[in-house]
C-alpha positions as CSV (number, residue, x, y, z in Angstrom):
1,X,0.0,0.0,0.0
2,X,1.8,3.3,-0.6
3,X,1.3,6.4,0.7
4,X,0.1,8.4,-2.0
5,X,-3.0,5.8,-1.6
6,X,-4.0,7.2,1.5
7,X,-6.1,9.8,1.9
8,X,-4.7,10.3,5.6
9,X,-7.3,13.4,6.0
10,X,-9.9,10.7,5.8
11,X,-8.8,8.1,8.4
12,X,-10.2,10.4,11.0
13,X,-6.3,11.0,12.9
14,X,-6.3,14.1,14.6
15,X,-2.8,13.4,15.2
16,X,-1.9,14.0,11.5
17,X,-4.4,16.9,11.2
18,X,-3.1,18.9,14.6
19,X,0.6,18.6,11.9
20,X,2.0,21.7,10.4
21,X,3.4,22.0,6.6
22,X,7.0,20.9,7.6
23,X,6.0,18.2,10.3
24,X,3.6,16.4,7.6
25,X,6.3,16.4,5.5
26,X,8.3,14.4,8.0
27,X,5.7,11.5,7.9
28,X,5.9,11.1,4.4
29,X,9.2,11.2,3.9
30,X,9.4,8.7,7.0
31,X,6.8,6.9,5.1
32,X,8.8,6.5,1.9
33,X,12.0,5.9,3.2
34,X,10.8,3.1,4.9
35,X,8.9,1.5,2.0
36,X,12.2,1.9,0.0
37,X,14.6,0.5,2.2
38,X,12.4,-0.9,4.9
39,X,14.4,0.5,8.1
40,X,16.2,4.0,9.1
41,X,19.4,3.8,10.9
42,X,19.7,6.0,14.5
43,X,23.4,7.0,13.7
44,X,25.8,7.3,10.7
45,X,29.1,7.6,10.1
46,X,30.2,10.9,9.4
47,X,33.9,10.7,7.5
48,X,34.3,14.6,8.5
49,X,34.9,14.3,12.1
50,X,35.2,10.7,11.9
51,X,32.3,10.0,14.6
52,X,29.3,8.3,14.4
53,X,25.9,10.8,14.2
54,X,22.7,11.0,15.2
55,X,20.3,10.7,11.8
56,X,17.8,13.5,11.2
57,X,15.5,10.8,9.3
58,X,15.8,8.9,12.2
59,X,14.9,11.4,14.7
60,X,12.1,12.2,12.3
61,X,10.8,8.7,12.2
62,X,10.8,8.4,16.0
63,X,9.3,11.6,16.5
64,X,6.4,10.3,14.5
65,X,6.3,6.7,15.2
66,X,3.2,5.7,16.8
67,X,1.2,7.6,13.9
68,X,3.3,5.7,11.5
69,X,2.6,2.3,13.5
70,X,-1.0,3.3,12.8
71,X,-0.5,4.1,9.1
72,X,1.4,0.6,8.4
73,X,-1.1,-1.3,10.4
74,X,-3.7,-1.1,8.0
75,X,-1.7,-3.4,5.9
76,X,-0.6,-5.8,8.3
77,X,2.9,-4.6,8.4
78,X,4.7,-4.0,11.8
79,X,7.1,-0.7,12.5
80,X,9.6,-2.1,15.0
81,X,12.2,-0.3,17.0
82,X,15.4,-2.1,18.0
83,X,17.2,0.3,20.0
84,X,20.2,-2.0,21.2
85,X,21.0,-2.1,17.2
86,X,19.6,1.8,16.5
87,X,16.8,0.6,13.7
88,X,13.8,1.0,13.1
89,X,12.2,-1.3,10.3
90,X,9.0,-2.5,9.4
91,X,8.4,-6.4,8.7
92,X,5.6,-8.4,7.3
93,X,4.3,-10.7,4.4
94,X,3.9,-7.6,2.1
95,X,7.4,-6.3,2.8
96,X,9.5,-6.1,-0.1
97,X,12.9,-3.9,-0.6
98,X,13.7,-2.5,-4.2
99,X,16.1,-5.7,-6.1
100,X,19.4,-5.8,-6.2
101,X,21.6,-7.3,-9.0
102,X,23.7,-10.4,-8.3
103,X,26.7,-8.9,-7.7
104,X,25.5,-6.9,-5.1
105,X,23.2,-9.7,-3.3
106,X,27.1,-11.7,-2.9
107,X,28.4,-8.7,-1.0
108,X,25.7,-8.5,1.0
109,X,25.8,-12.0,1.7
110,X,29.2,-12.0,2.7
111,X,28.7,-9.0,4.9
112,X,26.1,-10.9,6.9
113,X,28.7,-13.7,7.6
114,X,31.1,-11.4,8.0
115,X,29.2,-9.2,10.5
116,X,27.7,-12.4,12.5
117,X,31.8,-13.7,12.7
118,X,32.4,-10.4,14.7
119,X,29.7,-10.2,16.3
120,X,30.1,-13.8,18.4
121,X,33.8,-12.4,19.2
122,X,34.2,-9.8,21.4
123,X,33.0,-7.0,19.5
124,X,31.2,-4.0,21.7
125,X,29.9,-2.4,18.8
126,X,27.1,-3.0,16.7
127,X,29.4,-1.2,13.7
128,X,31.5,-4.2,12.4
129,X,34.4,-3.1,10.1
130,X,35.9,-5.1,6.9
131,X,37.5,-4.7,4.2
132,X,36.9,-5.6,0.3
133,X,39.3,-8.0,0.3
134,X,37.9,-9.9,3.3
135,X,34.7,-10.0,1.5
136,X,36.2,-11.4,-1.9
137,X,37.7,-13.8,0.6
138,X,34.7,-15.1,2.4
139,X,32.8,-15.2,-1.6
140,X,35.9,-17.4,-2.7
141,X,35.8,-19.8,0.3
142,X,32.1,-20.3,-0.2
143,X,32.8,-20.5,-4.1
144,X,30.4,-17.8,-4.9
145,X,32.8,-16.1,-7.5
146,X,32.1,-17.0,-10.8
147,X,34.4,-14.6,-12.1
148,X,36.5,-11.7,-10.6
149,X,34.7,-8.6,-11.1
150,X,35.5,-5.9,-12.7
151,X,36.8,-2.8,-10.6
152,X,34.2,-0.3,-12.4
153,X,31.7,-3.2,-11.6
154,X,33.1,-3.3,-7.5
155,X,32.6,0.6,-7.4
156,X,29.0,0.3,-8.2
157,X,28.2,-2.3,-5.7
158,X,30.2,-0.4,-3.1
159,X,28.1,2.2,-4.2
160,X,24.9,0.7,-4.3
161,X,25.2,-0.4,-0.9
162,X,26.4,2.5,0.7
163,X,23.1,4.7,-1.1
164,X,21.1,1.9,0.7
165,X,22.8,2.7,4.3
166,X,24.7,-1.1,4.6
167,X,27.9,-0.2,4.7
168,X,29.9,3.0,4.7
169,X,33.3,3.2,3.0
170,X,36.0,5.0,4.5
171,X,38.6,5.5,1.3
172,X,37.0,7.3,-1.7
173,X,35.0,4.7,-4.0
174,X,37.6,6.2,-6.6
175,X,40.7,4.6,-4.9
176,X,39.0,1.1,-3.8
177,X,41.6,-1.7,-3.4
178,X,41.7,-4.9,-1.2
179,X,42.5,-3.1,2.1
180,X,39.7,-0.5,1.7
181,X,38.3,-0.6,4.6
182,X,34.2,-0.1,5.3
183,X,32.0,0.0,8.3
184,X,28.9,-2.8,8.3
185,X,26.0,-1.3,9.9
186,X,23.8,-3.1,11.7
187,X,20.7,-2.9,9.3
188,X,22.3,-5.7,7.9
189,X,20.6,-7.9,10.2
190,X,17.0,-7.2,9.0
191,X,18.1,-7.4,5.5
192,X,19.2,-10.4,5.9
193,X,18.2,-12.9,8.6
194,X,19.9,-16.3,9.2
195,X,17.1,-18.1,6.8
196,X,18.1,-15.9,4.1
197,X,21.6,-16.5,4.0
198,X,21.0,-20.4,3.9
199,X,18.9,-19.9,1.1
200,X,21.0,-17.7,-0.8
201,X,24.2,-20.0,-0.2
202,X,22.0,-23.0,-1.4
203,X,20.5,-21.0,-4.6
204,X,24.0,-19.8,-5.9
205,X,26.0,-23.2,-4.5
206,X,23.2,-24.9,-7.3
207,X,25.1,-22.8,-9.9
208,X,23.2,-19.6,-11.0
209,X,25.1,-18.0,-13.6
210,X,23.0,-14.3,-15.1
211,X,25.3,-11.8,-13.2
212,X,22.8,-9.2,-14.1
213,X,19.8,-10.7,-12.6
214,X,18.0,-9.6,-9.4
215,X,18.8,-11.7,-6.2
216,X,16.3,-10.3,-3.6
């Protein structure tokens, strides 16, 4: 159900109503953001003073969240709040993220194994940090590699993840190497759960080969 769908004035939600111009605003682009990527991250990394921040979207999201627990509700989809991890997401049947190419869906797969790895150590952070060439590493123990990819094809993904708020690089995309290192935020555990990685490592260990086809 999107947004534009609704005609919120016509739910009867005083809450909305009692909004200003710039506070309405805030729900919808709350709204939006979470359909698109299906959570909003509390804090960021922020490269110039090398600290992670407090998110405005977030703080938006929060400030409105019971109204948008209310909004998603009417199609059965849950807002959750996990504040140990700093996420808020929503879940349920008629969730669905925008699809990634295969390339992509491999990074993100080995982020998840890389970020659980860490995680069961002694890590006090829910900010794991990598590097490329531990994730082509972990793809060429599991055999997931059907070729080496391209380095123009590399700085998309990199790219593509970090637009999507999965992992933050900390070297410009323009000088990537091995040792580049990035940050793995924790959204990576509601974009992946343990089910999904066991089905993705059985669906590409059964040999699919269309590099350009969308994973999940």
């Amino acid at each position: 159900m999107r947004y534009e769908e609704i005609q919120t004035e016509g739910m009867g939600i005083s809450y909305y109503d009692g909004l200003s111009q710039d506070e309405r605003r805030e729900v919808t682009d709350s709204i939006r953001l979470l359909l698109r990527q299906t959570f909003i991250l509390e804090r960021k990394f922020e490269k110039r003073t090398g600290r992670f921040v407090y998110n405005r979207e977030f703080t938006q999201c929060s400030r409105h969240l019971e109204f948008i627990r209310r909004y998603f509700s009417i199609s059965g989809v849950e807002v959750l709040e996990n504040s140990q991890m700093g996420i808020i997401y929503i879940q349920g049947e008629g969730v669905v993220g925008e699809k990634l190419p295969r390339l992509a869906t491999l990074y993100l797969l080995a982020l998840k194994l890389i970020y659980d790895e860490q995680m069961s150590s002694v890590s006090t952070s829910v900010n794991i940090y990598t590097t490329l060439g531990e994730i082509h590493e972990k793809l060429g123990n599991y055999r997931l590699f059907k070729k080496q990819p391209s380095p123009t094809d590399i700085r998309r993904t990199v790219t593509l993840l970090k637009k999507y708020q999965i992992i933050e690089p900390l070297e410009l995309l323009e000088d990537l190497e091995a040792g580049s290192r990035l940050i793995i935020y924790p959204c990576i555990n509601v974009v992946l759960l343990g089910d999904d990685v066991r089905a993705l490592l059985q669906s590409f260990g059964d040999g699919e080969e269309n590099d350009d086809e969308p994973e999940i």
